[in-house]
C-alpha positions in Angstrom: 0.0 0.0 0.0 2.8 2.7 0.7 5.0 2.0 -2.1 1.6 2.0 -4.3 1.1 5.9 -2.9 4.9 6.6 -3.4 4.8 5.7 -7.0 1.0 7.3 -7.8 2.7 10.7 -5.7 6.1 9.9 -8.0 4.0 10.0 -11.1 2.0 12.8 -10.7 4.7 14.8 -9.2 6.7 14.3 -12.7 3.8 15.1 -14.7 3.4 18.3 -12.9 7.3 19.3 -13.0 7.3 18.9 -16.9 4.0 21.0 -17.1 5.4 24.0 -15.3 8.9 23.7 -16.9 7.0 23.8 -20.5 4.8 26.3 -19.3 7.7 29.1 -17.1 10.7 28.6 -19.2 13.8 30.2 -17.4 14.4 33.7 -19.0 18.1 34.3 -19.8 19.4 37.7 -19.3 22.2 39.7 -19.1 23.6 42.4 -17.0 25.2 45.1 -19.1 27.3 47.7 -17.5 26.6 51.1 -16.5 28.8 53.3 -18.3 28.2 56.8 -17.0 30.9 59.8 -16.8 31.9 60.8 -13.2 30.7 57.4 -11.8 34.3 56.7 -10.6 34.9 54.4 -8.3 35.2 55.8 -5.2 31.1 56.3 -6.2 30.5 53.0 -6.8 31.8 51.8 -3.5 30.0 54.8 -1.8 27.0 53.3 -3.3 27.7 49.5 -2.7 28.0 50.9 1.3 25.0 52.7 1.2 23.0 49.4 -0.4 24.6 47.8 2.9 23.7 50.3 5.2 19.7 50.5 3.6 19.8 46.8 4.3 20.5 47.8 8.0 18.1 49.8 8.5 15.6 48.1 7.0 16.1 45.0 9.1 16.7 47.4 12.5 14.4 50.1 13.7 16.9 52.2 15.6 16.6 56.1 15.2 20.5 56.4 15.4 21.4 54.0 12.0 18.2 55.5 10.6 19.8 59.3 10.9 23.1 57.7 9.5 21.6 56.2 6.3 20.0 59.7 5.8 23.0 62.0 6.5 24.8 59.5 4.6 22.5 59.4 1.4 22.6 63.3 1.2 26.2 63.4 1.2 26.2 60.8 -1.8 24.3 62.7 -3.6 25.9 66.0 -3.3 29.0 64.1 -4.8 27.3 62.5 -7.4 25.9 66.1 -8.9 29.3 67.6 -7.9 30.8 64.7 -10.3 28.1 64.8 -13.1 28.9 68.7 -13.1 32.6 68.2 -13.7 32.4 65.6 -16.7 30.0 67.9 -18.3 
């Protein structure tokens, strides 16, 4: 009796694997790079710290981390228009 519900579960699991793999194909895409002037990369690791910090504060409610993400995400982006100004 158990092996007779393993193999009817067995079966019907395959049929139902092969259905949703026909029916949600994996998409393949690619990541192109962002190539824009004055993103040097001091920026980029300026941004790559503030993705880290979000992640902080998202997960933690203190006031403190939450007033260093924001002070920190205004000086970012007086640097970014400083840079965008000087390329152009």
């Amino acid at each position: 009796m158990e092996d007779d519900a393993n193999t009817s579960f067995n079966k019907f699991l395959n049929i139902y694997l092969k259905t949703f793999h026909c029916c949600f194909t994996k998409k393949h895409t690619t990541c192109q790079a962002i190539s824009k002037p004055g993103l040097t990369k001091g920026i980029q690791t300026s941004c790559n710290l503030k993705r880290e910090l979000y992640l902080k504060v998202r997960d933690n409610n203190e006031m403190e981390h939450k007033l260093y993400y924001k002070q920190y995400c205004k000086t970012i982006a007086k640097v970014i228009k400083e840079a965008e100004k000087t390329v152009l």
